[in-house]
C-alpha positions in Angstrom: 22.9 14.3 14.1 20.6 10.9 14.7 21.6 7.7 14.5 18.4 6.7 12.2 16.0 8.5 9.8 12.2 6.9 9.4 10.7 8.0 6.8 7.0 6.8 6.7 4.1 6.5 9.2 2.7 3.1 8.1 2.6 0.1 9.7 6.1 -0.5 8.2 7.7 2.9 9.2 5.7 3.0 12.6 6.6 -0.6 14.1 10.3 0.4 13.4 10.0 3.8 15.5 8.5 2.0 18.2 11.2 -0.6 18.7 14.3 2.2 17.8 12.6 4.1 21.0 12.9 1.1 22.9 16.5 0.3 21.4 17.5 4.2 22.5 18.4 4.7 18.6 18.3 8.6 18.7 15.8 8.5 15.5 14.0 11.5 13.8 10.8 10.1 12.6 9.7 11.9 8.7 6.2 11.0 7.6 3.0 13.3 5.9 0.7 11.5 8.0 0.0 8.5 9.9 -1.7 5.3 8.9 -0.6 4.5 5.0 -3.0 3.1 2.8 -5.2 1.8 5.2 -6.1 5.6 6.5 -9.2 5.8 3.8 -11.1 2.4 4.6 -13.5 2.1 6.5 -13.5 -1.0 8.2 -10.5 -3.2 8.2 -10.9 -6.4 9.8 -7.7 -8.5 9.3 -5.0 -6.6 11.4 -4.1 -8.8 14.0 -5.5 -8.6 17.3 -7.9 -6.1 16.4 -11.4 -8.0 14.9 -12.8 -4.9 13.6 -10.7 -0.9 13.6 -11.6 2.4 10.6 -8.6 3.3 9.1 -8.1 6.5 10.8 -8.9 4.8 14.0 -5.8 2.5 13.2 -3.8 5.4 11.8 -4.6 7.6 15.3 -3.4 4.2 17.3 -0.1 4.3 15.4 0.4 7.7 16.3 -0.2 7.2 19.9 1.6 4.1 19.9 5.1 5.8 18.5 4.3 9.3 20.8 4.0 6.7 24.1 7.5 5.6 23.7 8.9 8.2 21.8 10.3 10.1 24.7 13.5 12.4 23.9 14.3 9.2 21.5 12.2 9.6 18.4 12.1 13.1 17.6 8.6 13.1 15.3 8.6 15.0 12.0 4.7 14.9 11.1 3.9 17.1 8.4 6.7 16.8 6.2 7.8 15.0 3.0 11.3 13.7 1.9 12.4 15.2 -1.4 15.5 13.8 -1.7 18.0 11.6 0.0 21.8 12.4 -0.6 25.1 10.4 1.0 27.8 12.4 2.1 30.8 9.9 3.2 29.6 7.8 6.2 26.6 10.4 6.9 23.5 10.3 5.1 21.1 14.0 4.4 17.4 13.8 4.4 16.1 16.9 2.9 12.7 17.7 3.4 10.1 20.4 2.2 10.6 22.1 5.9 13.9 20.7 6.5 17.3 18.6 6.5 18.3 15.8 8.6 21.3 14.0 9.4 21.9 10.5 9.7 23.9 7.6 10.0 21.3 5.0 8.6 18.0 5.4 7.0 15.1 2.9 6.9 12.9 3.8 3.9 9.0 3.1 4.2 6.8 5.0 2.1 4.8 2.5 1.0 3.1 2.7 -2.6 -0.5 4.3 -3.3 -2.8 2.6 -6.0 -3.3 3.7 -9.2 -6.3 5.3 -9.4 -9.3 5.1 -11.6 -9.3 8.7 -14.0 -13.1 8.3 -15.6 -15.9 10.5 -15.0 -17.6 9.4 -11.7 -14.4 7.3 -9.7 -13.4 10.6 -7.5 -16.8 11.3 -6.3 -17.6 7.6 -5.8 -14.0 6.6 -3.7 -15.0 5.4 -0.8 -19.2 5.1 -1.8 -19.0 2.4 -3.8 -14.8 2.2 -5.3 -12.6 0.9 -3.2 -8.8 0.0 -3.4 -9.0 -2.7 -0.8 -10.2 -5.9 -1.0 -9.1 -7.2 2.8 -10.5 -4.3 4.0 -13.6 -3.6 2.8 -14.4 -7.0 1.2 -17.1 -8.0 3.6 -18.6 -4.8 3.7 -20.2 -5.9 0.3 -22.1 -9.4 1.2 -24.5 -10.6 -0.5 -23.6 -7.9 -3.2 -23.2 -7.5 -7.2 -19.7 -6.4 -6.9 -17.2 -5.6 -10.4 -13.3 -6.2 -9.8 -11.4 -3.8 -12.4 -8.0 -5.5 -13.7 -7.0 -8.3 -15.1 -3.7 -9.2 -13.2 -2.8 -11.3 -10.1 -3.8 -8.7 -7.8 -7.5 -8.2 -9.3 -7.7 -12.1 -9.2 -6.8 -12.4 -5.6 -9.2 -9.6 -4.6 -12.0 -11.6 -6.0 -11.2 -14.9 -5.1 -11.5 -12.7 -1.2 -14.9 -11.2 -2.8 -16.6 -14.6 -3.9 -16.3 -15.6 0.0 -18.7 -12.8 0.5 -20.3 -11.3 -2.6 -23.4 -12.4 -4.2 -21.6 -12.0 -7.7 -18.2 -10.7 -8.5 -17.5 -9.5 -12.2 -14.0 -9.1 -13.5 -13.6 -6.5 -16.0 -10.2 -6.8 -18.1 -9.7 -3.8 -20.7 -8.0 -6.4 -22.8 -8.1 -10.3 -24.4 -5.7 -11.6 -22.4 -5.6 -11.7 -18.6 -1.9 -11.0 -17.0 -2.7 -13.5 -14.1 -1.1 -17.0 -14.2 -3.1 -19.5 -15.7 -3.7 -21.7 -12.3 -5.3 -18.4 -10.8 -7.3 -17.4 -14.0 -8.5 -21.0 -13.9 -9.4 -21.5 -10.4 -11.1 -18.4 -9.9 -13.1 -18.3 -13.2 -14.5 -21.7 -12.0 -16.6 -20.4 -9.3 -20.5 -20.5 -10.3 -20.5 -16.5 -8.6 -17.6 -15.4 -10.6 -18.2 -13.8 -14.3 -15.1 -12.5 -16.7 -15.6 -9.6 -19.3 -12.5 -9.1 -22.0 -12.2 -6.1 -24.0 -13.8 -4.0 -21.5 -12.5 -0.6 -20.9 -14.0 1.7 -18.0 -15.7 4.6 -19.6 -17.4 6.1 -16.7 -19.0 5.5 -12.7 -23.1 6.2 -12.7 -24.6 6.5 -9.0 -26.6 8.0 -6.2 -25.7 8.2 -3.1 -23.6 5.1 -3.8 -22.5 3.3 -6.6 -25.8 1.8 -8.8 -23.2 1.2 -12.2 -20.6 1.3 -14.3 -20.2 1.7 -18.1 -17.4 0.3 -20.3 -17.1 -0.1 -23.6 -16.6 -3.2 -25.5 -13.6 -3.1 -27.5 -14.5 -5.2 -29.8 -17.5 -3.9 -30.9 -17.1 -0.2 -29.8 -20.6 -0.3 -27.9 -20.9 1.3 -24.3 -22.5 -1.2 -21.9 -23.6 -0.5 -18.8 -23.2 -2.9 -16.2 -25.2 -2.8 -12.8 -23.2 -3.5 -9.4 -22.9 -2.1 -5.8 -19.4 -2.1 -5.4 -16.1 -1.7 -7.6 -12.6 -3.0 -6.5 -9.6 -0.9 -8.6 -6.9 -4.1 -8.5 -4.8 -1.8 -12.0 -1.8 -1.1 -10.4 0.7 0.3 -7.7 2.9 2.9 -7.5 5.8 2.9 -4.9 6.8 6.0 -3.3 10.3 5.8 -4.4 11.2 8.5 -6.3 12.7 10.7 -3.9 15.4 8.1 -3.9 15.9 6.8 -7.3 19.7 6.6 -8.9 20.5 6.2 -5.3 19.6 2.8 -4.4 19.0 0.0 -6.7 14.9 -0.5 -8.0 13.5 -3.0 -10.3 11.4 -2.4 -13.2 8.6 -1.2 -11.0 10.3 1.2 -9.1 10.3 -0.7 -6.3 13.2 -1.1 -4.0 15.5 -4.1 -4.1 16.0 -5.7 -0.4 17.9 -8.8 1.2 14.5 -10.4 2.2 17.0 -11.1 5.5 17.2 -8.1 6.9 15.4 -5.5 4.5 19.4 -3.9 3.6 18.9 -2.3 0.3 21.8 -2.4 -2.3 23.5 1.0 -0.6 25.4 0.4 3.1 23.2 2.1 5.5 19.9 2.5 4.0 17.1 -0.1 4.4 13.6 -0.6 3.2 10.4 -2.0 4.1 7.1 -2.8 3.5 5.1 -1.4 0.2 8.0 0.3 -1.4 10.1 -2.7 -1.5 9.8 -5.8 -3.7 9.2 -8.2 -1.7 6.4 -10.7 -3.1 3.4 -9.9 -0.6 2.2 -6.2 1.0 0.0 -6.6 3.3 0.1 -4.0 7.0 0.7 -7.0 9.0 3.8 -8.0 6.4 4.6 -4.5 6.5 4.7 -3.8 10.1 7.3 -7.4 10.2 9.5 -6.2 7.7 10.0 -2.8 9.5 11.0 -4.9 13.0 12.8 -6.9 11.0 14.9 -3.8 9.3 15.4 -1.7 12.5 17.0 -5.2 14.1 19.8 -5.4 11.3 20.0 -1.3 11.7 20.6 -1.5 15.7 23.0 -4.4 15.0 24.9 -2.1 12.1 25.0 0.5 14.2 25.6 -0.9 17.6 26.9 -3.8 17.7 29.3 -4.1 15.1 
């Protein structure tokens, strides 16, 4: 029986373990692996302290970080995956692939993955060329033709962070209509660097060793073009990992979970969320890694002091 379940080794799930070991919050720590969705890029350069870290570099330093102070405290579940979490009066079951786990509270923070590119090319050219991470990898591509797939917010915030270092950005929206707000749309599409394409779907990912291309064809015409560039940002979408959970807690549309942006509490007594999975306006690891210190302070005071 432990006081707390973790389920997540992000920033999110991680910074919470580390202060419940140092709160004595008997805690037994679930996660696949360390490091979220930073683990696959290759050079991040906006987490705090750190000018310049890989992803599994970071993902490695979160481990070691949460072993350090783990002690008898945080017992670490690496390996496993929640399948479903289940409430049984005042005591909440984590069952696992391996396992099942007893808790009083639970902080949820899974995070969300991207949705991926499907078109012939994207899986061999992830990570030579494609990337899902504009704060990452953005200044890995200066002074660089670079194409931003999407047409929402988040694909108009990753190239307003690519026109600070790109040589051209291109925005490829598979419809007429872009889903960002009009100030955005505006301010972004005003930048001598920056070039819009409408009606352009994806068709396929052409390179060598690295991305050279990428074809799309015009809707509107029904013509493939192909379009040079060096580097492709995927800004279509993301997908929390919440459905271990769902019908349990309350979600939004997206599937995201609902949170008092005070303390991360979710809509069920006892469980909290933070970071990707949660709706909260902004993910970002350093946002992440605050939400999941701010959760575990409301779950030591729920649990310890009240």
């Amino acid at each position: 029986m432990y006081d707390l379940a973790i389920i997540g080794g992000g920033p999110a799930g991680v910074a919470a373990g580390v202060y419940a070991a140092r709160k004595r919050l008997k805690t037994v720590f679930i996660t696949e692996e360390f490091g979220g969705q930073s683990l696959v890029s290759e050079d991040i350069q906006n987490w705090i302290g750190t000018i310049s870290i890989p992803g599994e570099k970071l993902a490695s330093d979160f481990e070691a970080h949460l072993r350090h102070y783990a002690d008898q405290i945080v017992d670490i579940k690496k390996g496993e995956k929640v399948e479903k979490i289940s409430k049984d009066s005042s005591v909440f079951e984590v069952k696992t692939n391996k396992g099942l786990y007893k808790a009083t509270a639970v902080l949820i923070a899974t995070g969300s993955h991207r949705r991926k590119l499907e078109i012939p090319g994207a899986t061999e050219y992830e990570n030579k060329g494609i990337t899902y991470c504009a704060s990452c990898d953005g200044p890995l591509f200066a002074d660089k033709d670079t194409t931003v797939i999407g047409g929402g917010n988040a694909a108009f915030e990753t190239a307003a962070q690519l026109l600070a270092y790109a040589k051209s950005v291109t925005l490829l929206n598979r419809s007429e209509k872009f889903r960002a707000d009009e100030i955005t749309t505006a301010k972004v599409l005003s930048n001598s660097k920056m070039k819009a394409i409408k009606n352009g779907i994806p068709v396929r990912i052409k390179g060598d060793k690295f991305v050279t291309s990428i074809v799309y064809k015009d809707n509107a015409s029904g013509k493939e073009i192909e379009l040079p560039t060096e580097g492709i940002f995927v800004e279509i979408g993301l997908l929390p990992t919440t459905g271990f959970v769902k019908g349990l807690v309350e979600m939004n549309n997206y599937n995201q979970i609902k949170v008092n942006p005070l303390n991360q509490e979710t809509s069920v007594s006892g469980i909290w969320a933070a970071g990707d999975c949660t709706d909260t306006l902004y993910h970002q690891n350093n946002i992440a890694a605050g939400d999941g210190v701010r959760a575990l302070e409301g779950i030591y005071v729920h649990l310890r002091v009240k």
